[in-house]
N, C-alpha and C positions, 0 to 999 in steps of 0.2 A: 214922853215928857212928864206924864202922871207920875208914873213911873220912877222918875229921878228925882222931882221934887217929894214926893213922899218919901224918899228909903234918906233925902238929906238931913230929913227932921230930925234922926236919929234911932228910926225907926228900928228895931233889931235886923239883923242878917236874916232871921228867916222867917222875918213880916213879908221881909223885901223879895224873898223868894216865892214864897209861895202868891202874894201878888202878882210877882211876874208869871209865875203857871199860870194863872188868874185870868189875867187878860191873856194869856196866849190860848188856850179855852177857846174864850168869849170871840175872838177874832177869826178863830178857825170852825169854817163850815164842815162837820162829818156825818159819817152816816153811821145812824146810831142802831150798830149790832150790841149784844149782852150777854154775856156769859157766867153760869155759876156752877160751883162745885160742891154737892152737898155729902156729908160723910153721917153719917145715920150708926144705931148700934148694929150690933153682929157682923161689922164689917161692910157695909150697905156704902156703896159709890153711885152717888147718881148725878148728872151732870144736866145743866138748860140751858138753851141757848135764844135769841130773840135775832131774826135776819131781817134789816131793814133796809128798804134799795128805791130809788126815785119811781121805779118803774118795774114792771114786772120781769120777775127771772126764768119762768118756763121751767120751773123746779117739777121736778123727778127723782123718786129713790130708782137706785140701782141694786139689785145685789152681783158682787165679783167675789168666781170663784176662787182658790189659790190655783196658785199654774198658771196665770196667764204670762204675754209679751206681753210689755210697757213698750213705749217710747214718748220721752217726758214733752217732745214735740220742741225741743227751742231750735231747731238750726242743725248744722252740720254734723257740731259734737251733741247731739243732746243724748240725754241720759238714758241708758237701756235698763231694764231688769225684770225680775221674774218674780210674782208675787205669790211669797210665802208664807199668807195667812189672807183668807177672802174676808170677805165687810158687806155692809151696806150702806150706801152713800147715797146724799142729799144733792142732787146737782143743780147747777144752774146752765140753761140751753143744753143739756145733754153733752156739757163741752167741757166746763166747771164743778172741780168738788170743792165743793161748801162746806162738809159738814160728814159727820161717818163713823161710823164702830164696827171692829174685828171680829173675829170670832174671838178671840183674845180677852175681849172689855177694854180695849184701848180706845180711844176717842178725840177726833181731831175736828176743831173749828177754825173754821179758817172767818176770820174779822177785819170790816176794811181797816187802815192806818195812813191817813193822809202822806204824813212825816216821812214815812221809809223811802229809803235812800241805800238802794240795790249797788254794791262791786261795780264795776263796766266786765264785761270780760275779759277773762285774761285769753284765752286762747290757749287752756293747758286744763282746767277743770272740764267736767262735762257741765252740760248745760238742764235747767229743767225750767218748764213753763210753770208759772204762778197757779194757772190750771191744776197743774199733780201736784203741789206742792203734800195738803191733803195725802192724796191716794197713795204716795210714793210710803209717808208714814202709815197707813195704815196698813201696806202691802208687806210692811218689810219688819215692823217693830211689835214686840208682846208687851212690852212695859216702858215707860216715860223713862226709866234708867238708860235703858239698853237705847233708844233714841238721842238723849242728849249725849250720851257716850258715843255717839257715831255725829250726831249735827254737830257737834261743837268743832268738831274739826273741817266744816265745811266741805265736805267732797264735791258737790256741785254749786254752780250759778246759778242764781233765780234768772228766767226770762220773763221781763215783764209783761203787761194787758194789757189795750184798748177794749175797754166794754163797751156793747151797744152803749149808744147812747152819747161815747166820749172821756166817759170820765175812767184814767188810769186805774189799771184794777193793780194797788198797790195796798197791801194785807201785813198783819200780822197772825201768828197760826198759838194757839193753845192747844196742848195735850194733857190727857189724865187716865188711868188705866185704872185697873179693878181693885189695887189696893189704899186707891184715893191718891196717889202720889200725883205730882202737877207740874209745866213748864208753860212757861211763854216764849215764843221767840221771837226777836225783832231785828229789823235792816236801820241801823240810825245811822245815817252819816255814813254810809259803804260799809260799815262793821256789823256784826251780830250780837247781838245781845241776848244772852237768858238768863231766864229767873227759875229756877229748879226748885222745888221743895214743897210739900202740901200747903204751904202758908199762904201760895195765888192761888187761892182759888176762885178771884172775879175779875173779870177781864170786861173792857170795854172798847173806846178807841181811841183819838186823841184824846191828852197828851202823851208822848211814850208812857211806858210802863211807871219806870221808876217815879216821873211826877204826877201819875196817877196812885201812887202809893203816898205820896207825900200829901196832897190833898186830903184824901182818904184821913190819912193821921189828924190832920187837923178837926174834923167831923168828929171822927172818935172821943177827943177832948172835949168838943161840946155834948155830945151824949146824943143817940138817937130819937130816946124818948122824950125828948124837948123840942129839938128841931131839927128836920132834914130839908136836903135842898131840893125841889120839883120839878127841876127842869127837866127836857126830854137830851138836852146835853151830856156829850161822854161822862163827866167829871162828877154831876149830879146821877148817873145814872150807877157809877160804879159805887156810891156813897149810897144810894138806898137798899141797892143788893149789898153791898156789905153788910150794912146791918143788921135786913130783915133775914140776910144767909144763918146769922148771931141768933134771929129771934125764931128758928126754925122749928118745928113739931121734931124731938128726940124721939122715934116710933119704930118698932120691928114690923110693923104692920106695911108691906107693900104698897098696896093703894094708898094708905096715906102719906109715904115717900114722894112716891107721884107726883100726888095732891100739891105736898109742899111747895116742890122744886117746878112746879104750873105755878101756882101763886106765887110766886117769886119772881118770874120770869116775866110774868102780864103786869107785874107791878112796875115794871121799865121797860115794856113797849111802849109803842108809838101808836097813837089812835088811827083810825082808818081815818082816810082824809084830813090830815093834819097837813098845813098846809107853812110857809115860813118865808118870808118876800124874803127876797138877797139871798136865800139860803137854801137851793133848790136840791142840795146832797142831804138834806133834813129830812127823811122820809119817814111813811109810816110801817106799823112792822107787818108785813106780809105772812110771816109763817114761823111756830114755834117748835122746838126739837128737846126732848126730853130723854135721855139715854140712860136706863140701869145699868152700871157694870157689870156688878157681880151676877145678875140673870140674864144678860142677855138681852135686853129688850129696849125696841127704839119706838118713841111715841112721836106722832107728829100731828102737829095742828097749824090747820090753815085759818088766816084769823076771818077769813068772809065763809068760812063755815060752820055749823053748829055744833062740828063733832069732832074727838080724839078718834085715830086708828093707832095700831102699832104693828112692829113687827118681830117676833118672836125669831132672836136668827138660828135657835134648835133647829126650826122648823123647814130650815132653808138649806138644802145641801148644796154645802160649798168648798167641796175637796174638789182635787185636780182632776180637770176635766170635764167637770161639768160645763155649762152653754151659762152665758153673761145674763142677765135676766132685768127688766125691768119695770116699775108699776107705773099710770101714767096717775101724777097728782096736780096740777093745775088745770081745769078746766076738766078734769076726770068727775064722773056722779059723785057725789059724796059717799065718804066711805065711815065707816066704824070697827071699832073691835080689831081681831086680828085677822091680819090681812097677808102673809105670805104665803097662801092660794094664789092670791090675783097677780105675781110677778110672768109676766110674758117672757118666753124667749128673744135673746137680741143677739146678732152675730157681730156689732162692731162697737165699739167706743173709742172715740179722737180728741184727746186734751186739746185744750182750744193754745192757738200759737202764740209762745213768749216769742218776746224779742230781749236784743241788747235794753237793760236797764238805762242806757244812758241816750238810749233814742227816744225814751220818752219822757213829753214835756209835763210837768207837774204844773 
């Protein structure tokens, strides 16, 4: 009603629009994951990510070597294949990849997305749990090209989630590889949607993509250095990492790429015990993920502890054949420094089970 009577005043067409983004924002509870893509000189891709979830995830890296079976787990037809480049990956319950990079410098976030709006299935595509979605790209692709060039034409069906807890694990996935190239991809309305090209380089969650762009644009007119907006909301989140992506240390120096793309990333988490009546998918952020492309190396920080570790995947043999391997990080001693010493051997990993998209209720 707001709504109609402001756009009748005469308001422009795209007062009226981006109001309407506005309040659909405001109305929609998510859970504020944050994603950014920093591009440095000499070629420097370093990606951050922020996971924030009502309750704890039971997060663990893995490392997978190449060679292994898949089976993407949705059902009758679901998705088989054989991975041709190993990673290490961020999981959630040892069932869920979250989060991960190849030996390639490829790099997949997977971020909740209320809004998506999965196919039903046809009963002709193969099938893949939300669980692999992740894994399946980082098993299979060297660069964001060579990915959109095979996703765009959809060969499987996403199986949707029930996550502890209840709430439909319904995602959208960003990729980025070592020469800073970028996608997003999203399920609106039964269709796919991607955005290809280095220009996304920050991701958040609602609204879709494109009216998290159009927002964005708006901020940009008013200027950063005057005023941004502070909320721990998708909309305000992806408006301060944009900027402060703009206000980044240009630096050859390693460490202080790092450094950056951490301050960037804590700048649009969620405080520990934040808490949001009516709004219980509001969380605080649990754990943060810092990936260098071009060397190779995955940082991670858990926010209830004092220290970064990382993992160097040089150091990690992951040609065909080797045994699945992994570190335990929730509720593990605190760690520092580099850590792919402490990966354990594991003989199994089971993506947790999609189902038909349209058996679940949003």
């Amino acid at each position: 009603m707001f709504l109609s009577s402001e756009c009748s005043k005469g308001r422009p067409t795209s007062y009226c629009y981006l109001l309407g983004i506005i309040l659909c924002v405001v109305a929609t509870p998510a859970i504020p994951c944050s994603r950014v893509v920093y591009r440095g000189p000499d070629g420097a891709v370093v990606v951050g990510r922020t996971m924030d979830w009502a309750q704890s995830l039971e997060v663990n890296l893995w490392a997978f070597p190449a060679g292994l079976e898949r089976d993407g787990n949705a059902g009758a037809r679901s998705l088989k294949w054989t991975s041709k480049y190993g990673s290490v990956a961020a999981t959630c319950y040892d069932k869920l990849v979250a989060d991960g990079m190849n030996e390639k410098g490829l790099v997949v976030n997977v971020l909740y997305l209320s809004s998506s709006v999965y196919p039903k299935f046809d009963g002709a595509r193969p099938a893949l749990s939300i669980g692999a979605w992740a894994q399946y790209v980082l098993d299979t692709f060297a660069t964001v090209d060579e990915a959109v060039t095979v996703l765009k034409d959809e060969p499987f069906q996403l199986g949707a989630l029930i996550m502890p807890g209840g709430h439909a694990g319904t995602a959208h996935v960003s990729i980025s590889d070592a020469t800073g190239d970028s996608a997003i991809f999203e399920y609106l309305d039964g269709k796919l949607v991607i955005h290809h090209g280095k220009q996304y380089s920050v991701m958040t969650n609602d609204p879709p993509y494109d009216q998290q762009l159009a927002l964005n644009g708006y901020w940009q007119e008013v200027g950063g250095n005057i005023m941004l907006p502070g909320t721990e909301r998708p909309a305000d989140r992806f408006v301060r990492a944009s900027y402060y992506l703009t206000e980044a240390l240009q630096t050859p120096g390693e460490r202080k790429q790092i450094a950056t793309v951490f301050s960037i990333v804590r700048n649009v988490s969620v405080p520990i015990g934040a808490e949001h009546a009516g709004q219980p998918n509001v969380a605080a952020t649990l754990w943060r993920i810092v990936a260098d492309q071009k060397r190779g190396v995955y940082y991670f920080e858990l926010t209830d502890t004092p220290n970064v570790f990382w993992v160097d995947l040089s150091r990690l043999d992951l040609s065909v054949g080797q045994p699945m391997r992994m570190l335990p990080v929730e509720g593990a001693p605190v760690m520092a420094g580099e850590v792919s010493g402490r990966f354990g051997k594991q003989s199994d990993f089971e993506f947790m089970a999609g189902s038909d998209p349209g058996d679940v209720q949003k």
